[in-house]
BAGU-632860 format. One record per residue (C-alpha): residue number from 1; residue in three letters; x, y, z. Coordinates in steps of 0.001 Angstrom, whole numbers. Example, Ala and Ser with C-alpha at 12.3 -4.5 7.8 and 13.67 -1.06 7.14 Angstrom:
<mardos>
 num residu    east   north      up
   1    ALA   12300   -4500    7800
   2    SER   13670   -1060    7140
</mardos>
This chain:
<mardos>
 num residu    east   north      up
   1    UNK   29144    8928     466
   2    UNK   31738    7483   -1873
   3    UNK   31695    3719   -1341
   4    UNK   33811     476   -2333
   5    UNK   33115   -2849   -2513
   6    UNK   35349   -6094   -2484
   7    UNK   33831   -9707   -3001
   8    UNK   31132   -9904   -5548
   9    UNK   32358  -11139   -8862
  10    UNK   31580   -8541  -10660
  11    UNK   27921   -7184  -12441
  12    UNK   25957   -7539  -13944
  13    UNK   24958  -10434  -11708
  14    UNK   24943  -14178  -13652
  15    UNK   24229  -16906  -10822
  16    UNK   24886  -15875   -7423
  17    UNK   23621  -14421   -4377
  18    UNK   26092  -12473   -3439
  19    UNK   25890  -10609   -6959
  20    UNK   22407   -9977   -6989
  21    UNK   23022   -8793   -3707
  22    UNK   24912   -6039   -5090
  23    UNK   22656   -5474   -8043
  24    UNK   19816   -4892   -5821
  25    UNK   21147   -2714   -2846
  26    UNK   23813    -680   -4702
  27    UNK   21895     618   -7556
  28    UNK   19259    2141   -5248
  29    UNK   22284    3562   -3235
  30    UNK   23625    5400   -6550
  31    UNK   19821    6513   -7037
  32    UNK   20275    8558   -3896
  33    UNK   23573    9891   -4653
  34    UNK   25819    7990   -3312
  35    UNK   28993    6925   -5555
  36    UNK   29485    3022   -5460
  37    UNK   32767    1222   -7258
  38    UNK   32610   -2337   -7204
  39    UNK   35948   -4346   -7639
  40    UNK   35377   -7051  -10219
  41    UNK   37276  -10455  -12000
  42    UNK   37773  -10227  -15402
  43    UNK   36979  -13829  -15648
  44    UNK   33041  -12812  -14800
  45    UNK   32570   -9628  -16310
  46    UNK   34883  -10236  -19406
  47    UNK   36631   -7073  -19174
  48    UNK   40329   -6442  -19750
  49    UNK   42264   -5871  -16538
  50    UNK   41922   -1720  -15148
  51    UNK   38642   -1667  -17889
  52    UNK   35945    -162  -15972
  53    UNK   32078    -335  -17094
  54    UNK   29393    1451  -15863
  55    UNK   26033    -783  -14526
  56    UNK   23528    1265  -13625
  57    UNK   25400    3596  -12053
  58    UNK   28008    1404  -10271
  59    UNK   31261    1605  -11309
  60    UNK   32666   -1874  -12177
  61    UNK   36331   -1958  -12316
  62    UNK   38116   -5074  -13464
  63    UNK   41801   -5937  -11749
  64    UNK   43925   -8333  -12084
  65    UNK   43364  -12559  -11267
  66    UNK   44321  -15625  -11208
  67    UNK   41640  -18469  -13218
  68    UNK   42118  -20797  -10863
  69    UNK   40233  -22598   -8741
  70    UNK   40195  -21877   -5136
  71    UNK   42957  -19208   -5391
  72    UNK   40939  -16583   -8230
  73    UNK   38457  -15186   -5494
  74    UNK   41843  -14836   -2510
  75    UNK   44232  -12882   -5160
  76    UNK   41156  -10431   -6700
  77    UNK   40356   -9729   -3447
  78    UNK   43602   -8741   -2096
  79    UNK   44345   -6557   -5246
  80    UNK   40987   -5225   -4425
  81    UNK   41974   -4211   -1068
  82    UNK   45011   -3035   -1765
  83    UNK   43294    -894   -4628
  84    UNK   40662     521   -2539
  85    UNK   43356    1740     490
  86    UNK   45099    3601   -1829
  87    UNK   41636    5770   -2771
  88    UNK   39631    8053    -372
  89    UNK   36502    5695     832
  90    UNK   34020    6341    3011
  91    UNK   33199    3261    3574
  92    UNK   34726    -518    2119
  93    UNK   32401   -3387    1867
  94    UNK   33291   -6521    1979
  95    UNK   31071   -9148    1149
  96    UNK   31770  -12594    1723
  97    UNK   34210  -14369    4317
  98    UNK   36804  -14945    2265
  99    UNK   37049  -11106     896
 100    UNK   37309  -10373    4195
 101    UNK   40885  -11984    4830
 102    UNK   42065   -9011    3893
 103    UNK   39974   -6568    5472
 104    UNK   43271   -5532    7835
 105    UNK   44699   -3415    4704
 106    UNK   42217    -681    4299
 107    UNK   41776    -962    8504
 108    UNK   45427     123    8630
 109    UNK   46208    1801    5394
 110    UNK   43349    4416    5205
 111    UNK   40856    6480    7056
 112    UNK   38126    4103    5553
 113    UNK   35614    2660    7573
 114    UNK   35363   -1225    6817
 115    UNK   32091   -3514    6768
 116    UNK   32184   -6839    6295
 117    UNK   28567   -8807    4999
 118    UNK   28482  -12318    6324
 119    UNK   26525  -14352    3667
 120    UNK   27046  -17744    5054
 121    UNK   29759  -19888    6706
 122    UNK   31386  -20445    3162
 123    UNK   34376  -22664    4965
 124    UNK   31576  -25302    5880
 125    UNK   30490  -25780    1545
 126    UNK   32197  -29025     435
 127    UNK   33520  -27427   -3192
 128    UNK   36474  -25752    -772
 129    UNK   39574  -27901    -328
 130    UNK   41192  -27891    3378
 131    UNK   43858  -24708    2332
 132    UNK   40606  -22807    1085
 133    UNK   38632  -23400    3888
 134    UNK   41081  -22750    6526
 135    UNK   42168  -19134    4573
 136    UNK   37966  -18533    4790
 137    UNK   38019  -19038    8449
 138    UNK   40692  -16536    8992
 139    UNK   38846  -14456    6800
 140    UNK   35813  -14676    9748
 141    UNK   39185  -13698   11946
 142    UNK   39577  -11046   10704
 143    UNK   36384   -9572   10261
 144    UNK   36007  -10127   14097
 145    UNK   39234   -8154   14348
 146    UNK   39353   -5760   12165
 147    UNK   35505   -4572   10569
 148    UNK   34072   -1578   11987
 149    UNK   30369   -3250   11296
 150    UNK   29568   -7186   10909
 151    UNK   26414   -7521    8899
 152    UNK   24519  -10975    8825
 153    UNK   21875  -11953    6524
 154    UNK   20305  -14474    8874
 155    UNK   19581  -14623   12511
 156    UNK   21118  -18155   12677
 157    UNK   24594  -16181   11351
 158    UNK   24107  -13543   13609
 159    UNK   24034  -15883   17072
 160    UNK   26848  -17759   15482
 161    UNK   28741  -14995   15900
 162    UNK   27535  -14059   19600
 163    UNK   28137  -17527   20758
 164    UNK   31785  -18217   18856
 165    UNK   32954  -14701   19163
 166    UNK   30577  -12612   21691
 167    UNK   30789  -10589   19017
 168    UNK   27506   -8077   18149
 169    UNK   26564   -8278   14435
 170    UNK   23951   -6249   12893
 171    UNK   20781   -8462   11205
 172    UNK   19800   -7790    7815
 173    UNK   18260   -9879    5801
 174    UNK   17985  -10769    2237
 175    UNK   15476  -10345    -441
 176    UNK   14749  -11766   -3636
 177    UNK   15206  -10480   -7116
 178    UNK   12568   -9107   -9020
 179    UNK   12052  -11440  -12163
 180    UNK   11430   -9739  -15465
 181    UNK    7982  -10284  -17615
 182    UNK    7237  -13385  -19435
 183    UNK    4866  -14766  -21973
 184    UNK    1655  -16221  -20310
 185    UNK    2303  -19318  -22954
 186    UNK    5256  -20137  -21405
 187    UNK    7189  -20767  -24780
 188    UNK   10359  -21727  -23297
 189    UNK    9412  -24251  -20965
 190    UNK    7405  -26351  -23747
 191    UNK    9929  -25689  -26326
 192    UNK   12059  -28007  -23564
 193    UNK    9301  -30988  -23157
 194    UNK    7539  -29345  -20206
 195    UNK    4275  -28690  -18840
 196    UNK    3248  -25435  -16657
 197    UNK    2788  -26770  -12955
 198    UNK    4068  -30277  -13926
 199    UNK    7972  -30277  -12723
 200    UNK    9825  -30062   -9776
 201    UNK   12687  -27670   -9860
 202    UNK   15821  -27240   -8324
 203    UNK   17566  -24037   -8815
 204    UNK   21339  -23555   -7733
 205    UNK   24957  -24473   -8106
 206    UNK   25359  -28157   -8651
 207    UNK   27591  -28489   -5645
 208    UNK   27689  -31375   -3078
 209    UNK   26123  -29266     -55
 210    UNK   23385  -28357   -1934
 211    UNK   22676  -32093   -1967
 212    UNK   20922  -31915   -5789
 213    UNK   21951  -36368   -5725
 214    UNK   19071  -36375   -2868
 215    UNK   16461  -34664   -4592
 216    UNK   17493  -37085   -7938
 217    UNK   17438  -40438   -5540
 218    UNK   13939  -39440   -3974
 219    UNK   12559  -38656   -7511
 220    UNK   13560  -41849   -8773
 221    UNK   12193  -44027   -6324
 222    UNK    9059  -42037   -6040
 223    UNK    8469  -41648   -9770
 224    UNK    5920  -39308   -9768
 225    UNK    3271  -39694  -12622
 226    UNK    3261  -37214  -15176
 227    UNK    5884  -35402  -13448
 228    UNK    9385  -34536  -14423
 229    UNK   12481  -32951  -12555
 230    UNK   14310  -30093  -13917
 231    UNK   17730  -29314  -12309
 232    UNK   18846  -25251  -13169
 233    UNK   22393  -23959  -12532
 234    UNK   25834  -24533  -13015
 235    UNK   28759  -26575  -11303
 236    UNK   30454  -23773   -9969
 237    UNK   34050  -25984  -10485
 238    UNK   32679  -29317   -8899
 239    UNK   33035  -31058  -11999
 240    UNK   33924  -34326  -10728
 241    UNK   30403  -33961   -8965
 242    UNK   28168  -32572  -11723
 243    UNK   29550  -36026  -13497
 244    UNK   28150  -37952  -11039
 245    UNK   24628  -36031  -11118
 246    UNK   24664  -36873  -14652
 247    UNK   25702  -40769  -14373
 248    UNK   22814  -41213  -11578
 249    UNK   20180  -39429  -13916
 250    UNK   21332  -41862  -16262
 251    UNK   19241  -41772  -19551
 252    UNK   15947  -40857  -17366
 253    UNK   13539  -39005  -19761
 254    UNK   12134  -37534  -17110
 255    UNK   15312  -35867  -15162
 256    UNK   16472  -33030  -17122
 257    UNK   19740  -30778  -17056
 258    UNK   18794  -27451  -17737
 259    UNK   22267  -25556  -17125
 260    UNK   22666  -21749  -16182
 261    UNK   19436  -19772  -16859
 262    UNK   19205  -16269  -16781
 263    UNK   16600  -13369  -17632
 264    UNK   13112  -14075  -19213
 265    UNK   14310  -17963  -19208
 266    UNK   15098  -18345  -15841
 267    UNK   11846  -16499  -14785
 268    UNK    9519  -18507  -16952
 269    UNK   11555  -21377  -15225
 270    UNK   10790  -20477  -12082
 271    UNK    6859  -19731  -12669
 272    UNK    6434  -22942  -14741
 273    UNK    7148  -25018  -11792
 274    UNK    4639  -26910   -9795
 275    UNK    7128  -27928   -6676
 276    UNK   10281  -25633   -5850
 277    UNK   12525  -28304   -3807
 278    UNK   15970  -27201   -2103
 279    UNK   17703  -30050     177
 280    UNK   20630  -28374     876
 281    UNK   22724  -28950    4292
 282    UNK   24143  -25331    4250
 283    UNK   22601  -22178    3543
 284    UNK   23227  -18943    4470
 285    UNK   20474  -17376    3501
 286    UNK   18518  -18791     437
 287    UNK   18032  -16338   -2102
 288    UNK   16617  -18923   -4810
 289    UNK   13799  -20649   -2433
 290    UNK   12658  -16583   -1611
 291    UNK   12674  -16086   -5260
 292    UNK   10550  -19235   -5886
 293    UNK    7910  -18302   -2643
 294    UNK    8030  -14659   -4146
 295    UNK    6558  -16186   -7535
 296    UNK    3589  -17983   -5496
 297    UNK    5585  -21605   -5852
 298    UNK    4999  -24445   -3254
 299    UNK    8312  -25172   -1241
 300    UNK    9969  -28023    -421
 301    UNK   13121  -28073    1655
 302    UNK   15128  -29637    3960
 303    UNK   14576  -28578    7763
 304    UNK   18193  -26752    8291
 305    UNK   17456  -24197   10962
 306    UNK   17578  -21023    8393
 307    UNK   15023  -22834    5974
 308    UNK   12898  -23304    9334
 309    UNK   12742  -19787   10266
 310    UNK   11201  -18767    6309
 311    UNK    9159  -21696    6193
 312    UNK    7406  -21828    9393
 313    UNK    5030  -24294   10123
 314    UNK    2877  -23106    7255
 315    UNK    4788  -21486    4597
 316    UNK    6720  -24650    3100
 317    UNK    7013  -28928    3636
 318    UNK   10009  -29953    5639
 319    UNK   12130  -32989    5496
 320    UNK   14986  -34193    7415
 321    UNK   18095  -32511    5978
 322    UNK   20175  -35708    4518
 323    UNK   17444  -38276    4877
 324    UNK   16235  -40037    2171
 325    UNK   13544  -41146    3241
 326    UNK   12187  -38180    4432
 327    UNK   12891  -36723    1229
 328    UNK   10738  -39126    -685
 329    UNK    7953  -38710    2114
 330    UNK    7655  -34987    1543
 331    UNK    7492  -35291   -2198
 332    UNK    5136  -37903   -2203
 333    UNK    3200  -35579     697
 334    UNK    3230  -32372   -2012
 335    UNK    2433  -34387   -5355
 336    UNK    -730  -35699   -3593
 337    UNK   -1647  -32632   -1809
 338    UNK   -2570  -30193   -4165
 339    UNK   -4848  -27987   -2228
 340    UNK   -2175  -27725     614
 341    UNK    -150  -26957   -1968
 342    UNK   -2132  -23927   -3050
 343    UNK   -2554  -22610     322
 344    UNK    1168  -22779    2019
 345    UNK    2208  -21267   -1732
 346    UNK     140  -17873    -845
 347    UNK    1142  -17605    2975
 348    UNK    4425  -18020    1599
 349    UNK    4143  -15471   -1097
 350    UNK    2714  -12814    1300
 351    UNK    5422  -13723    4138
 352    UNK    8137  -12508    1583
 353    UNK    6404   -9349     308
 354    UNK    6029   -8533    4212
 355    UNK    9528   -8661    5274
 356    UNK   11835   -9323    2523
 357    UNK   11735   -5556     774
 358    UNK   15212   -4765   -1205
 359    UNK   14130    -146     -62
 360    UNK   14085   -1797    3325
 361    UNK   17643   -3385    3030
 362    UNK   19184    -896    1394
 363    UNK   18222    1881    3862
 364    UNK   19473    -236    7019
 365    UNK   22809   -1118    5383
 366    UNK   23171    2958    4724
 367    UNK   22214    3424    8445
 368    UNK   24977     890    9204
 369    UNK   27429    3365    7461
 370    UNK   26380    6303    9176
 371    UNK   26658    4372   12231
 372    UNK   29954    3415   11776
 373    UNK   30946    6998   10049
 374    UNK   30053    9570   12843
 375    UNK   30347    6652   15766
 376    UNK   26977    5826   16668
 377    UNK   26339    3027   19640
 378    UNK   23687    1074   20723
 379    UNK   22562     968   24308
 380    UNK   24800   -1671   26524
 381    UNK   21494   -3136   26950
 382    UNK   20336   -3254   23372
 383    UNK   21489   -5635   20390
 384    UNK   21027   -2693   18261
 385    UNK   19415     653   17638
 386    UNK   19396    2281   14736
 387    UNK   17391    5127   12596
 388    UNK   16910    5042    8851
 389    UNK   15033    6682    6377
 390    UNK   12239    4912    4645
 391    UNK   11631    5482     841
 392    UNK    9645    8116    1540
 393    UNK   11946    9920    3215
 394    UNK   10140    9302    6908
 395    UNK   12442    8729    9541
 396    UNK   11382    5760   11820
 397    UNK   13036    4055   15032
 398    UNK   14122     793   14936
 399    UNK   15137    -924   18325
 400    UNK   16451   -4521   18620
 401    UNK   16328   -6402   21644
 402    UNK   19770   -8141   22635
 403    UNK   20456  -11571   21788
 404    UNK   19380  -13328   25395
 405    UNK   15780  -11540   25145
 406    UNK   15162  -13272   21636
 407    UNK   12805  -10320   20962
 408    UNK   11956   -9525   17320
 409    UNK   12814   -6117   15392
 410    UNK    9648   -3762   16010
 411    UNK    8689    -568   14734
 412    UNK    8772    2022   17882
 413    UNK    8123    5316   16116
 414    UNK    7217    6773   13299
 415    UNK    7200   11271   12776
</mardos>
């Protein structure tokens, strides 16, 4: 199957879900065969424009952009699409909402079949303007209109788009990345002021939604002993807001700006942490707190519905998303819990290793090609039905219940 895809920035993947994403299920695809080009900006991969590398198989190719904000991701992703009608596809992947503005071209313009990955409502996150987010909700337009397959990482995005559009999306989820080795001394993390199990972290783009100023106004006022806060990631072109994270730290000793981490860093990061906190308001679905429960590291998040369904009642400590207050309460709640702590850590850790497998994902989305390739349909009375090869090479049945049943994905047959 010879396969394109338009909306990741490019590889290998930096910060970003959406780029891991691509990492994770497109290099196993190439290890079965399949030929994968990924359309790229040369302002993330560093490539001239029409350079093409190779990643692990995946051919990146680099076209032309514009660096600018809010207009860089629109204009690669057109070229893209204009690029990819012009070639014979199988199948064009779009990831994103935005990307998927122009997911009309290759509808019309070639015998492609087009998929469009919904990783979140992007025109809700506070770093677009009113022109950005208005061109991203035409983007969910037209993947409504024009994709042959609407893929959701959450089941919170998937009845969004039952209830707004009565439109049937297929479920997959999302899994974490797989963090490279690391020294048991954890060199990095001292060489920085810090002791193993003795900061709270907070791992993402320094954006407004993501609400990082909450988690810095509980610490504050809480002032944990012995405890410092360690804020990871980038500010994604909010720098007007990554100022004012900065002026509210203040000269704090004990608040620390760690930047973009990647590699052996950012996994020492990650298992050096005694509290993994994410108070965001909008999530689509988040990679970062998976890749902290993955690691055996407590949770602490705010209760937005998709950080509810991975939490549970047992998994994680929820606080009201927004609230201060309740911020505070469910830091104080973890820093003088430690045994509960330990215990919602490893139910967490397990949880992810049950159903958050990248074979598993990777083999669906295929199944959702050859679905819309040779014209496969569900039942009228089914969400979705689908078969798909294991790693193994097993087949299995999958059957989903529809939407008004609220039954859960369950393994019918195995040969």
């Amino acid at each position: 199957m010879k396969i394109a895809v338009i909306g990741s920035k490019g590889l290998p993947p930096k910060q970003g879900g959406i780029e891991h994403h691509c990492a994770e299920i497109y290099t196993r695809m190439v290890a079965q065969g399949h030929s994968v080009d990924l359309y790229a900006r040369p302002s993330y991969t560093d490539q001239a424009w029409g350079q093409r590398q190779n990643y692990k198989g995946i051919n990146v190719i680099s076209l032309p952009s514009i660096s600018v904000r809010g207009i860089d991701a629109f204009v690669s992703s057109a070229i893209a699409a204009i690029a990819a009608s012009k070639e014979q596809y199988d199948i064009i992947h779009f990831h994103a909402l935005g990307p998927a503005l122009f997911s009309a071209l290759p509808k019309i313009a070639s015998p492609a079949k087009v998929v469009v990955t919904c990783h979140g409502l992007d025109w809700q996150r506070a770093k677009w303007g009113n022109i950005s987010s208005r061109l991203i909700r035409m983007g969910e337009q037209s993947a409504v209109r024009f994709a042959d397959a609407i893929v959701t990482v959450s089941e919170d995005l998937q009845t969004y788009f039952m209830e707004s559009y009565d439109k049937e999306t297929t479920y997959i989820t999302n899994a974490p990345a797989s963090y490279v080795e690391t020294d048991s001394d954890f060199s990095y993390v001292q060489s920085l002021g810090l002791q193993q199990d003795q900061y709270i972290l907070f791992l993402g783009r320094l954006v407004p939604e993501k609400r990082p100023e909450l988690l810095i106004k509980a610490f504050q006022a809480l002032q944990p002993p012995g405890w410092k806060l360690v804020l990871v990631g980038n500010n994604s072109n909010t720098p007007s807001y990554t100022s004012e994270l900065f002026g509210l730290a203040g000269e704090d000793p004990n608040i620390l700006f760690a930047g973009e981490l990647r590699g052996k860093e950012l996994a020492e990061m990650v298992r050096g942490a005694g509290l993994f906190v994410l108070p965001s308001d909008v999530e689509g679905l988040p990679l970062a707190m998976l890749e902290a429960m993955q690691e055996g590291i407590p949770v602490l998040a705010s209760d937005i519905p998709v950080n509810q369904r991975l939490l549970g009642k047992d998994r994680g400590i929820l606080f009201q998303a927004g609230n201060l207050d309740s911020c505070i309460a469910g830091l104080n709640r973890a820093m003088t819990n430690p045994q509960e702590l330990k215990a919602i850590a490893q139910r967490a850790k397990t949880y992810v290793q049950k159903h958050h497998n990248w074979d598993k994902i990777t083999e669906e989305c295929l199944y959702v090609y050859d679905e819309v390739r040779f014209g496969r349909t569900s039942s009228p009375t089914t969400k979705r039905s689908w078969v798909f090869r294991n790693p193994q090479n097993q087949p299995a049945i999958r059957l989903a219940k529809s939407v008004q049943e609220k039954e859960k994905i369950k393994l019918l047959e195995k040969a």
